[in-house]
PDB file of N, CA, C and O in Angstrom:
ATOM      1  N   UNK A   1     117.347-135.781 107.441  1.00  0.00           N
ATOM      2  CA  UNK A   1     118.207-135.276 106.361  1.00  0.00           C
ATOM      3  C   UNK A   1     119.661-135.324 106.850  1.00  0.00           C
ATOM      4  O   UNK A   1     120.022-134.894 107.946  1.00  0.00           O
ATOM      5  N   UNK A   2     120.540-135.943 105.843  1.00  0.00           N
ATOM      6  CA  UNK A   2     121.931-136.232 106.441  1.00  0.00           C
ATOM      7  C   UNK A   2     122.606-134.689 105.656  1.00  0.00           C
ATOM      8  O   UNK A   2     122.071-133.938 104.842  1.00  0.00           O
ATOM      9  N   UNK A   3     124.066-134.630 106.344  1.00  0.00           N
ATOM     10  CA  UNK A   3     124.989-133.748 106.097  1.00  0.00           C
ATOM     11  C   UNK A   3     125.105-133.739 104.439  1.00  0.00           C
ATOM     12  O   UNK A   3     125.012-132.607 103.965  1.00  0.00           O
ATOM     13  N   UNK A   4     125.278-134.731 103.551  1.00  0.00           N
ATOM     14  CA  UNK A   4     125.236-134.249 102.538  1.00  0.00           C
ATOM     15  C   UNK A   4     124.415-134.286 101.690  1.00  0.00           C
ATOM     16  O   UNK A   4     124.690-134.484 100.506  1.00  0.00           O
ATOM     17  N   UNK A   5     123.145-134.084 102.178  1.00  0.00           N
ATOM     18  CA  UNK A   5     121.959-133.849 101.568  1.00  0.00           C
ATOM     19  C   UNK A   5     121.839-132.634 101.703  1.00  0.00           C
ATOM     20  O   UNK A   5     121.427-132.124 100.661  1.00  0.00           O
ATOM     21  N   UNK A   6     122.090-131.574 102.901  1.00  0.00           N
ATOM     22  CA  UNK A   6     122.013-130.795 103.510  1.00  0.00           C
ATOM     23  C   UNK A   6     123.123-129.800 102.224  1.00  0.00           C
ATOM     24  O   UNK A   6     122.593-128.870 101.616  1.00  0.00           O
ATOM     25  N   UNK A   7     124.275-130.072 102.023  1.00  0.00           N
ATOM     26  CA  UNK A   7     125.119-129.631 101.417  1.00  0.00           C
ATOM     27  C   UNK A   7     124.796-129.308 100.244  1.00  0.00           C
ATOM     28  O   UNK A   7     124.969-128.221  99.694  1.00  0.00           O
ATOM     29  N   UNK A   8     124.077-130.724  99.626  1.00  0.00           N
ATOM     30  CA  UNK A   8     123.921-130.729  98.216  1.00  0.00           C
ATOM     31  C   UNK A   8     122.584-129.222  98.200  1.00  0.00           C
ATOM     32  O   UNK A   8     122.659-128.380  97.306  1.00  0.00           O
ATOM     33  N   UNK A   9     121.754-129.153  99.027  1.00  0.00           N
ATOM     34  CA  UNK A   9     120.661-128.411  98.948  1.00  0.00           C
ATOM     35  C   UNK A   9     121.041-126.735  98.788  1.00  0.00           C
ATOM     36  O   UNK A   9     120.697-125.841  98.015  1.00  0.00           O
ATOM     37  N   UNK A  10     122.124-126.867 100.199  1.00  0.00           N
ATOM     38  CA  UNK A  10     123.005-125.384 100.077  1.00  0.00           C
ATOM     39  C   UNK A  10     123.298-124.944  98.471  1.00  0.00           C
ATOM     40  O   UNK A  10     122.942-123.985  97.787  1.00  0.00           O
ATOM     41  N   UNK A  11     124.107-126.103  98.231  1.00  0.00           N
ATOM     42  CA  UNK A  11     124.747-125.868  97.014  1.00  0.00           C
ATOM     43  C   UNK A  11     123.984-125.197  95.798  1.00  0.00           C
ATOM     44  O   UNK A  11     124.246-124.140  95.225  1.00  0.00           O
ATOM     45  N   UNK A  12     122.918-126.151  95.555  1.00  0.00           N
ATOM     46  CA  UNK A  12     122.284-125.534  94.857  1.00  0.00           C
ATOM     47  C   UNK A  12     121.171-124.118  95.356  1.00  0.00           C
ATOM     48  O   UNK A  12     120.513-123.612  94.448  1.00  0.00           O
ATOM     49  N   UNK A  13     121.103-123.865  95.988  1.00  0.00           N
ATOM     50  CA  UNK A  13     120.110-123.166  96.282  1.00  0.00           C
ATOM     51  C   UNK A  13     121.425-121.634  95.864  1.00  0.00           C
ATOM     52  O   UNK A  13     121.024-120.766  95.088  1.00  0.00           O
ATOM     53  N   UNK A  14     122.326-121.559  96.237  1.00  0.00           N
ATOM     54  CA  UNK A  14     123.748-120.875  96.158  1.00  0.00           C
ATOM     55  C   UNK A  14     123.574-120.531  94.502  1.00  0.00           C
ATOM     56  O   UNK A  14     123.353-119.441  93.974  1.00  0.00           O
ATOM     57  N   UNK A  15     123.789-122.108  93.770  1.00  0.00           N
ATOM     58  CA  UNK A  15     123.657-121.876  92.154  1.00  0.00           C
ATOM     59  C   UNK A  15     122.124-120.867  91.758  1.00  0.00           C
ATOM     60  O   UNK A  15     122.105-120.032  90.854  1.00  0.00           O
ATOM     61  N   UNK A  16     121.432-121.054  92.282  1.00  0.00           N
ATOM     62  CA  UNK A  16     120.147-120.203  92.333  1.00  0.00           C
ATOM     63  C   UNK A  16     120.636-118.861  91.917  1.00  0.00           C
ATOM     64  O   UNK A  16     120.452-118.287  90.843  1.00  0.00           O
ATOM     65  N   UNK A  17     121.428-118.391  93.180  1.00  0.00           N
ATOM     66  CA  UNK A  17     121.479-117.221  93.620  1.00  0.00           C
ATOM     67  C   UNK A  17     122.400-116.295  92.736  1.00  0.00           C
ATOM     68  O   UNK A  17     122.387-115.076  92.568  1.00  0.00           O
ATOM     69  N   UNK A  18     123.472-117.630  92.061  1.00  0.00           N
ATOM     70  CA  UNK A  18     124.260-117.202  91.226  1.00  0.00           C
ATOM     71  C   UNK A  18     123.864-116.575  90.182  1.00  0.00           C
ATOM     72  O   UNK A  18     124.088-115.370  90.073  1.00  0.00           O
ATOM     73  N   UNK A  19     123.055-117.435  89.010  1.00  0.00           N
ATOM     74  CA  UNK A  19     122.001-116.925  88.396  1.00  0.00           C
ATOM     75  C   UNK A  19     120.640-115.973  88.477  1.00  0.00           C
ATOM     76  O   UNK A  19     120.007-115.664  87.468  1.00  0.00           O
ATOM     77  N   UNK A  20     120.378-115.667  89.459  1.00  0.00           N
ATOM     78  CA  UNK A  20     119.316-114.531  89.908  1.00  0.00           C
ATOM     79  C   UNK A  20     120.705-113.264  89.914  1.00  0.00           C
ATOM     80  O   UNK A  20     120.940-112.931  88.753  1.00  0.00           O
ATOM     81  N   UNK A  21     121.329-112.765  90.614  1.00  0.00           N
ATOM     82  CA  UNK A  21     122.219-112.560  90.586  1.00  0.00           C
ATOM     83  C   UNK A  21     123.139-111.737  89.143  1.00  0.00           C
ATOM     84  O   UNK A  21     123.590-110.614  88.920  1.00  0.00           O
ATOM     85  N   UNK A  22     123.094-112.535  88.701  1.00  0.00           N
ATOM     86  CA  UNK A  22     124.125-112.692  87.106  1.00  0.00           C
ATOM     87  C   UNK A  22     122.921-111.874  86.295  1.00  0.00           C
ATOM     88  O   UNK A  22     123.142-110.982  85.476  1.00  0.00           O
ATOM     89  N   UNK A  23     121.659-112.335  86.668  1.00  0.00           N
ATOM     90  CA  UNK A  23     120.868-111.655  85.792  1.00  0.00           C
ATOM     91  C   UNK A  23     120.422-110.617  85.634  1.00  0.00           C
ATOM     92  O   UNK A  23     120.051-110.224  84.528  1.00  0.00           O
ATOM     93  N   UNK A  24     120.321-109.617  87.186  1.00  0.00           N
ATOM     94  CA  UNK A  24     120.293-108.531  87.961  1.00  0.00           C
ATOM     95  C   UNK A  24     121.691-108.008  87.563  1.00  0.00           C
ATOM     96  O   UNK A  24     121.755-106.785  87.691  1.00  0.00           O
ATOM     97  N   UNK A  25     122.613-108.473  87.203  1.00  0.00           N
ATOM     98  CA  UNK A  25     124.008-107.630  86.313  1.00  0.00           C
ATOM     99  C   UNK A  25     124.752-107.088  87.346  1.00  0.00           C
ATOM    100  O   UNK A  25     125.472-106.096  87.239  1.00  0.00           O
ATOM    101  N   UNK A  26     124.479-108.099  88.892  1.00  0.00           N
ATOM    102  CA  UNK A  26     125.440-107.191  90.348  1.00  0.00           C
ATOM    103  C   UNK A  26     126.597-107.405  89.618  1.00  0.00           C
ATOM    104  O   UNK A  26     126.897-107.715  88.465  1.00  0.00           O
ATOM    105  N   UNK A  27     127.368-107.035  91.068  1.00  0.00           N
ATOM    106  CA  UNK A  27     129.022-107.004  90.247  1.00  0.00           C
ATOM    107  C   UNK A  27     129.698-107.863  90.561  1.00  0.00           C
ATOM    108  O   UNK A  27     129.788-108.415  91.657  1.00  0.00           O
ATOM    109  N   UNK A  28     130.485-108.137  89.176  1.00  0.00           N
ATOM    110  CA  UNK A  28     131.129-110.012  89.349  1.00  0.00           C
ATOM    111  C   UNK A  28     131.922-110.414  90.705  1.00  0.00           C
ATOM    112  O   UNK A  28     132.125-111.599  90.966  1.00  0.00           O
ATOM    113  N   UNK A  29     132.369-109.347  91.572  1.00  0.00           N
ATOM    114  CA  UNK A  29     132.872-109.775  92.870  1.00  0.00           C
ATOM    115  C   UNK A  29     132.125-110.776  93.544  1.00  0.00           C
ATOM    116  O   UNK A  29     132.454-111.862  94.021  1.00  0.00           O
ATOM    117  N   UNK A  30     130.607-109.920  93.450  1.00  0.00           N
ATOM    118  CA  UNK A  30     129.810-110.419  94.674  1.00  0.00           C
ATOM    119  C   UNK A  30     129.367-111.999  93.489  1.00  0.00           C
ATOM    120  O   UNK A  30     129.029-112.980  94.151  1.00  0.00           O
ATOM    121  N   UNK A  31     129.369-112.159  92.359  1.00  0.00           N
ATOM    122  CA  UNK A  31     128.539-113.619  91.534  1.00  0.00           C
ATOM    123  C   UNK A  31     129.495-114.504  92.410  1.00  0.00           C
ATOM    124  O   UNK A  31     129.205-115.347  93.260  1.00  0.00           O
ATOM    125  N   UNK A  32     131.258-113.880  91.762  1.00  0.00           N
ATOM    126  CA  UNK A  32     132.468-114.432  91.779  1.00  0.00           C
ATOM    127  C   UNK A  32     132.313-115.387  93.711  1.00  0.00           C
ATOM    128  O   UNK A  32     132.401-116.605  93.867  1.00  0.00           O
ATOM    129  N   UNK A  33     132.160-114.707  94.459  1.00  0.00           N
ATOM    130  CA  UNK A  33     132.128-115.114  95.575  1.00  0.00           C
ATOM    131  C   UNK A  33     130.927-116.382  95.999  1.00  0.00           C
ATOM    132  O   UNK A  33     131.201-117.530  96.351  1.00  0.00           O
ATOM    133  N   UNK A  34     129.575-115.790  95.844  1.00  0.00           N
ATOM    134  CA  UNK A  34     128.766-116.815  95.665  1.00  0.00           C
ATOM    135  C   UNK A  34     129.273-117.871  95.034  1.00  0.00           C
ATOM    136  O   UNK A  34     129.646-118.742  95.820  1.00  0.00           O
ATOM    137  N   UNK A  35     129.470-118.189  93.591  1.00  0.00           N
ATOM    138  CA  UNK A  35     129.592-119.289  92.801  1.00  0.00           C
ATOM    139  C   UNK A  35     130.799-120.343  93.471  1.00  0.00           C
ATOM    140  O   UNK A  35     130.828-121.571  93.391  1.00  0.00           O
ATOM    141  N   UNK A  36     131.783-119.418  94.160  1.00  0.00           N
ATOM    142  CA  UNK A  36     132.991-120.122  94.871  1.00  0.00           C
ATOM    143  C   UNK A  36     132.172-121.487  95.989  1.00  0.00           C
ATOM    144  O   UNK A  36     132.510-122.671  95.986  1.00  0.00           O
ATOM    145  N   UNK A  37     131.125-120.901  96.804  1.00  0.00           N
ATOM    146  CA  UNK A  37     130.433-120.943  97.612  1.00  0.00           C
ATOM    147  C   UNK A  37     129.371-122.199  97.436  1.00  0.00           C
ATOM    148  O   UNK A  37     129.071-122.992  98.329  1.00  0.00           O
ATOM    149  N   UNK A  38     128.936-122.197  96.254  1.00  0.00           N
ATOM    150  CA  UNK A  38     128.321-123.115  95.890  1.00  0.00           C
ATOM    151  C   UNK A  38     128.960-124.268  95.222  1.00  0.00           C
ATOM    152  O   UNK A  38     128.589-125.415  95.470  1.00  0.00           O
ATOM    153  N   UNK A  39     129.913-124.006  94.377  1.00  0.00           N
ATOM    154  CA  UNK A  39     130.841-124.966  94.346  1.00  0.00           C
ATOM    155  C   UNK A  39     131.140-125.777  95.455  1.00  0.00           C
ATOM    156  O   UNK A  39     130.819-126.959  95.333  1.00  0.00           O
ATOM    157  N   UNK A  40     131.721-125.405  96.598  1.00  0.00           N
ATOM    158  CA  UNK A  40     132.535-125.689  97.610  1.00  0.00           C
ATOM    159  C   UNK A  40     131.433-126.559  97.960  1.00  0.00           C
ATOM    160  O   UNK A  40     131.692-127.740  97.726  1.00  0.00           O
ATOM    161  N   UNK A  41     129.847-126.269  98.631  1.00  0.00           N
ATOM    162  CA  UNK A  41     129.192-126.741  98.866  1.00  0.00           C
ATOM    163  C   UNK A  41     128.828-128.482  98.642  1.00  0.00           C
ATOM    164  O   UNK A  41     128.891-129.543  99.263  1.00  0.00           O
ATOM    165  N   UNK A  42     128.422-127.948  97.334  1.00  0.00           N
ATOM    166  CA  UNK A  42     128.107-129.040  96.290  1.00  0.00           C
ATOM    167  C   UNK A  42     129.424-129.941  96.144  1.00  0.00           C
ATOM    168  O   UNK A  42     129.090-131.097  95.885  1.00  0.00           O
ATOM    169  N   UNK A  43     130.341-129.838  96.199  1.00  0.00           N
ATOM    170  CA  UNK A  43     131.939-130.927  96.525  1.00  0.00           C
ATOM    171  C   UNK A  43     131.637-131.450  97.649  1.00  0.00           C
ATOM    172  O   UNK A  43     131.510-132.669  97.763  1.00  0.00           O
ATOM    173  N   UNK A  44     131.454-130.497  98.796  1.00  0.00           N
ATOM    174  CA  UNK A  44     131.266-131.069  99.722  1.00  0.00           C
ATOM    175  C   UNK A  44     130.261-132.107 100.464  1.00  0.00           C
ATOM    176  O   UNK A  44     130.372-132.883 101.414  1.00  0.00           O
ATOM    177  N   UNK A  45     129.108-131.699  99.462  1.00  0.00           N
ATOM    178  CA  UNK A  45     128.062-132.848  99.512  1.00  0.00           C
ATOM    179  C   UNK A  45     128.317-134.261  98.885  1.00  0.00           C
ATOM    180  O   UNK A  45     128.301-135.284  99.571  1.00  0.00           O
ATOM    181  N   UNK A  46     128.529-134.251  97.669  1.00  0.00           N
ATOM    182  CA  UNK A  46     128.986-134.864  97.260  1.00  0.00           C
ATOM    183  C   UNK A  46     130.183-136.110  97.802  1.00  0.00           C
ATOM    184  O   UNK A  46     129.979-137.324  97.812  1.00  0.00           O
ATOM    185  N   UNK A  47     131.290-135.489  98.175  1.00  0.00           N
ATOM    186  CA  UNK A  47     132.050-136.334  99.068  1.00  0.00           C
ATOM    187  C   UNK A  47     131.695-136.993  99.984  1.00  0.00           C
ATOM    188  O   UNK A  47     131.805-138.219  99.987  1.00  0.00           O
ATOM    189  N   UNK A  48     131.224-136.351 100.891  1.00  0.00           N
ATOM    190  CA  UNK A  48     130.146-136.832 102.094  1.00  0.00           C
ATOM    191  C   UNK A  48     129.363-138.636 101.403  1.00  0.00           C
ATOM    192  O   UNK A  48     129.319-139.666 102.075  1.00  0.00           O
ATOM    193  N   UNK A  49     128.942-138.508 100.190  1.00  0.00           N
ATOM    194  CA  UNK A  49     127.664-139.510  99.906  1.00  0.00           C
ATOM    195  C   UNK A  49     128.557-140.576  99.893  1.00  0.00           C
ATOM    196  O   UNK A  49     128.149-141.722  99.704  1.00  0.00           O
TER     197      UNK A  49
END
């Protein structure tokens, strides 16, 4: 498994969390931070390919 496979997986697994998360009604700091997180990820995989 290369680096941005690896990324892309983070990424989403992150978007997961966003939505589990969002749905549980935590507080938008902690979504707000995740979602940054998975974004970043997922760019970063992406670029990588």
């Amino acid at each position: 498994m290369n680096k941005a496979t690896l990324f892309i997986v983070v990424g989403l697994f992150l978007g997961g969390g966003v939505y589990s998360f969002w749905k549980q009604k935590l507080p938008k700091g902690v979504i707000a931070v995740l979602a940054i997180g998975s974004v970043l990820c997922l760019a970063a995989g992406l670029m990588r390919l």
